[in-house]
Structure formats: C-alpha cells, structure tokens
N, C-alpha and C positions, 0 to 999 in steps of 0.2 A: 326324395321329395315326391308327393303322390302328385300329377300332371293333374289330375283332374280338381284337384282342390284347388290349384293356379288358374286355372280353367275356368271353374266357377267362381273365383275372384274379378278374373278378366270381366265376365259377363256381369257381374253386378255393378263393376264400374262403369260397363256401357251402359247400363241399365240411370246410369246419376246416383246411385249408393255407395257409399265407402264400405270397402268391404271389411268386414269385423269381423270375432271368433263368433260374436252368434250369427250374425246374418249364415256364414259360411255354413257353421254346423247343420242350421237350417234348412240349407238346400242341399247339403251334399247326401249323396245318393242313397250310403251306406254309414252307421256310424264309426267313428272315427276318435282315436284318443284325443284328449284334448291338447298334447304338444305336437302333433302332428300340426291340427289347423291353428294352431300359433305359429308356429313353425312356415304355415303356408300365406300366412296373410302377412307375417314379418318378411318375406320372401316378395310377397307381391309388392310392397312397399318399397323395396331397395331395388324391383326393375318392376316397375307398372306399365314402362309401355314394350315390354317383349313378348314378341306376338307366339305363340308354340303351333307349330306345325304338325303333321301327322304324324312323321316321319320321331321327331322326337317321343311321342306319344305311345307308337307301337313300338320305338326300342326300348323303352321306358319298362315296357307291360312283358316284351321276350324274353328281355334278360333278368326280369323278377322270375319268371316263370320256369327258367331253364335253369335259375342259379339255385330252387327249392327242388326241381323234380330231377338235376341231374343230379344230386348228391346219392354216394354210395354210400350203405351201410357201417362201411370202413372209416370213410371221409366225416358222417356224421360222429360216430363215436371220438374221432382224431377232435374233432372242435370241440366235445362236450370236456372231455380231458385238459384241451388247452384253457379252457372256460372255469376247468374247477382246481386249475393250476393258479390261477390268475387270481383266483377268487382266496385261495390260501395265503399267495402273498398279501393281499391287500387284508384281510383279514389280519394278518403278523403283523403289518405294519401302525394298523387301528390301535393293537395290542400293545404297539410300543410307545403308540403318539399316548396310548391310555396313562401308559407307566409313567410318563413324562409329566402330566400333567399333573400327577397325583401330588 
C-alpha cells in the first residue's frame, strides 16, 4: 500500500472532504493505477483515524527500494520461471474448466 495515497487521504479529510478515487487521483503526486487509489481510499475508510509517522513511511520507501535494486540476475530469472511455471498450470486448469463446460 502506497503511504502517500493514505497520506493524502488523511489530509483531505482534515481539509472537510471525503476523500474519493477522483478527489485522490487528483492530488496525488504522480499517476497512479486505478486499483491502487481504490485500494487506498477502501483502506483509509476501514482506519481513518491512524495517524502514519515517518518511521513507517521511510520503511515503507527502503524496503521497496532494496527489494527492486537487491535482486540478482540469477534471483530475477528464478521468479520469471516460477512466474511462467504458475502461469502454465493455471492455463491447464482454464483448459479443463473449458472442457467441462462444453
């Protein structure tokens, strides 16, 4: 969950707006898929009054950062494989709900 879309949720509720997918879209910084700020404003709605501190914020932003720039070569290729492992079964399995159906 992006900290800063909760962020700018916070701030428009102190501002007296409820905050929405366009209000959000609106202000946030940078654009943004549209289930993310769904994602952020259904999130602000089930804790509206949790305050986010910094500390959450920079671990938030580190461990994005370290979990894209530490991957090796090796590490990358090992996920694309488990990724197109994953994708073949579900694929088989489409094939068989197909069969079934026919």
């Amino acid at each position: 969950m992006d900290q800063t879309l909760i962020k700018i949720c916070q701030q428009l509720a102190q501002q007296g707006k409820r905050p929405s997918v366009g209000l959000l879209k609106a202000k946030a910084p940078k654009q943004y898929h549209l289930s993310d700020l769904v994602a952020a404003v259904q999130y602000w709605k089930a804790n509206p009054d949790m305050e986010l501190t910094e500390s959450q914020e920079d671990n938030e932003s580190k461990s994005s950062n370290k979990s894209h720039s530490e991957m090796s070569k090796a590490e990358l290729i090992e996920k694309v494989q488990q990724l197109e492992d994953k994708l073949q079964r579900l694929e088989a399995l489409v094939n068989v709900l197909h069969t079934k159906l026919k």
